[in-house]
N, C-alpha and C positions, 0 to 999 in steps of 0.2 A: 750634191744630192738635190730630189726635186723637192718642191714648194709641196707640203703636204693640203690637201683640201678642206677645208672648215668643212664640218658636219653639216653646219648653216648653210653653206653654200652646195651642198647637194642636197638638201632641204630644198632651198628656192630654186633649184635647175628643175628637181623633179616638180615642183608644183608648176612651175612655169610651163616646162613640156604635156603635164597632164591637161592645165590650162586651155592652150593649145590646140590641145587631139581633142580634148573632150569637151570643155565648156563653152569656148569661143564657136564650133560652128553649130549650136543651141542657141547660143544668145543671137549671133549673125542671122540665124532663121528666122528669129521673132523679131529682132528688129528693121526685116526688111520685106515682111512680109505687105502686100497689098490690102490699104486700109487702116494702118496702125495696128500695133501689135497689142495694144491694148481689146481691142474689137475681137480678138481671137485668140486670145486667151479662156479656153470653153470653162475650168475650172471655176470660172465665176458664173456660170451658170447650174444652178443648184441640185439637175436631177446628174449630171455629171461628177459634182462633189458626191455626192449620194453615192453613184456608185463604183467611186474611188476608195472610199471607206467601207463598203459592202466586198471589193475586192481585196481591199485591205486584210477583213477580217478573215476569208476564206484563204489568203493565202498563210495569215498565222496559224490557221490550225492547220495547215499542208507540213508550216516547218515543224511545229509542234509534235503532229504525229511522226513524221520522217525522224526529228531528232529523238523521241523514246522507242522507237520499232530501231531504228540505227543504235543508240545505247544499249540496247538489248543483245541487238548481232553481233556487234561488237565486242560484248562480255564474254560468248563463248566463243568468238573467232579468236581473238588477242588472249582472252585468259585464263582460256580452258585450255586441258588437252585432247580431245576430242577427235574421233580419228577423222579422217579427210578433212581437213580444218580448210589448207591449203586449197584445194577443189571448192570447199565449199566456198571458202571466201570472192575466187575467182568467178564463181557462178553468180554470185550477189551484184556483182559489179557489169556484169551483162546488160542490165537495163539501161548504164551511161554510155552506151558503144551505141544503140539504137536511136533513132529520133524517138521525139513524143508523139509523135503525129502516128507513126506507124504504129507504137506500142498501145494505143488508143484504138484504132481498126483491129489492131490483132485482139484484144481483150474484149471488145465488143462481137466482134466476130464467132469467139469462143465461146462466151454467154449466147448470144444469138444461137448457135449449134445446141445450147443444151434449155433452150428454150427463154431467156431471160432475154429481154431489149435492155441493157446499160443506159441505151441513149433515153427511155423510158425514165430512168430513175436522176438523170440531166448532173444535179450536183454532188451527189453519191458517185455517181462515175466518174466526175471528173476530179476528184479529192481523191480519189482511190487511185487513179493510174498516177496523176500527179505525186502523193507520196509513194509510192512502189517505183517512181524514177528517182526521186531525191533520197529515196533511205541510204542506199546503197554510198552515197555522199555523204551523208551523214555518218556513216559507219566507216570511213576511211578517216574522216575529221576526229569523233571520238576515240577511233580505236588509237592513233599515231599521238593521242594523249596519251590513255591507257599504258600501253607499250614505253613512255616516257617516265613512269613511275620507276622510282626505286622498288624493288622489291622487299626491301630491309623494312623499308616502312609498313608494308603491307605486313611481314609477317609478326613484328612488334607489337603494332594495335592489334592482331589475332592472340595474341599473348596475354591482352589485359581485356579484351573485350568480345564480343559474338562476332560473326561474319557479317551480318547485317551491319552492326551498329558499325563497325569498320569501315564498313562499303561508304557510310552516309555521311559519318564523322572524319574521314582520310580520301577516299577515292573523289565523290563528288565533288569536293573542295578541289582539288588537285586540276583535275577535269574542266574545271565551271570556265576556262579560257574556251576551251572547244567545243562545249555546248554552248555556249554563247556565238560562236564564230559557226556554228550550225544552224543553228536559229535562225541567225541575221541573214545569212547565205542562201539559204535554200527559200526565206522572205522573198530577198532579191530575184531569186530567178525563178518561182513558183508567180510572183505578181507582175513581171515580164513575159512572162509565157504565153500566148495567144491560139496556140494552132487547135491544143486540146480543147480548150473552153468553146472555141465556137464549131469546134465538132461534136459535143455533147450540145449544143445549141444553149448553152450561160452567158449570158452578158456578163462582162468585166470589162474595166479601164481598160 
């Protein structure tokens, strides 16, 4: 029989290959860059920290909103019965098949037609398309919690206590892996995102 693999050792393969792909040609960049890599390192120049942490905070409240508008859709998508659930669900998730960039033109375009400039209103609009792509992400992340819940439990705590306090005391407990893992996620790719910001004309990192 073969040589079973220590856990450990696909631990250190994957860190080694992640290594590899991702942090080696980062580092390779900056330390070969003309000048020293220390000279070009802009993070130590202060209006650039500035608005590291000004993108920082716009893209918290991107996952913020996207994860409570996502918790919400997700409640009656996964745990209602509600007719066309299926349709509906599938229609939510339209915004991830699209770029950002075009769903940004089309929404501005729309308000333009009915008289409103978006690009006028700069960080309103662009928080706005921004979580109207990421909800629909969030609401596949919460729901595929949801949907992992025993149901035993659910109808138990309806037995000693209200819907509400159930929901607060049982489901969000249960949940808090996947709104966490929403959060962080749509953080990540809300404060990597560049196309929509500088087509509503915002500065971000």
């Amino acid at each position: 029989m073969g040589r079973k693999l220590n856990p450990k050792s696909i631990y250190g393969i994957v860190f080694l290959v992640f290594f590899v792909l991702m942090v080696w040609p980062v580092l390779y960049t900056f330390l070969t860059v003309e000048g020293g890599w220390l000279k070009n390192i802009r993070l130590l120049d202060r209006k650039i920290f500035v608005l590291l942490i000004w993108s920082s905070f716009i893209s918290l409240i991107i996952s913020l909103l996207s994860t409570i508008i996502g918790g919400v859709l997700s409640f009656f998508v996964y745990k209602t019965r509600m007719k066309f659930r299926s349709f509906f669900k599938m229609f939510l998730l339209v915004p991830l098949l699209v770029s950002p960039y075009i769903l940004a033109v089309a929404w501005k375009d729309m308000f333009f037609y009915l008289g409103l400039d978006m690009r006028a209103y700069g960080y309103v609009g662009m928080i706005g398309v921004l979580t109207m792509i990421y909800t629909p992400f969030s609401m596949l992340l919460i729901g595929s919690g949801l949907k992992n819940i025993d149901g035993q439990l659910e109808e138990a705590g309806l037995m000693l206590t209200g819907f509400r306090s159930m929901y607060m005391k049982i489901v969000l407990p249960l949940i808090k892996p996947a709104l966490m893992s929403s959060l962080v996620l749509v953080f990540l790719f809300s404060i990597s995102e560049f196309s929509v910001p500088a087509y509503f004309g915002v500065k971000v990192f």
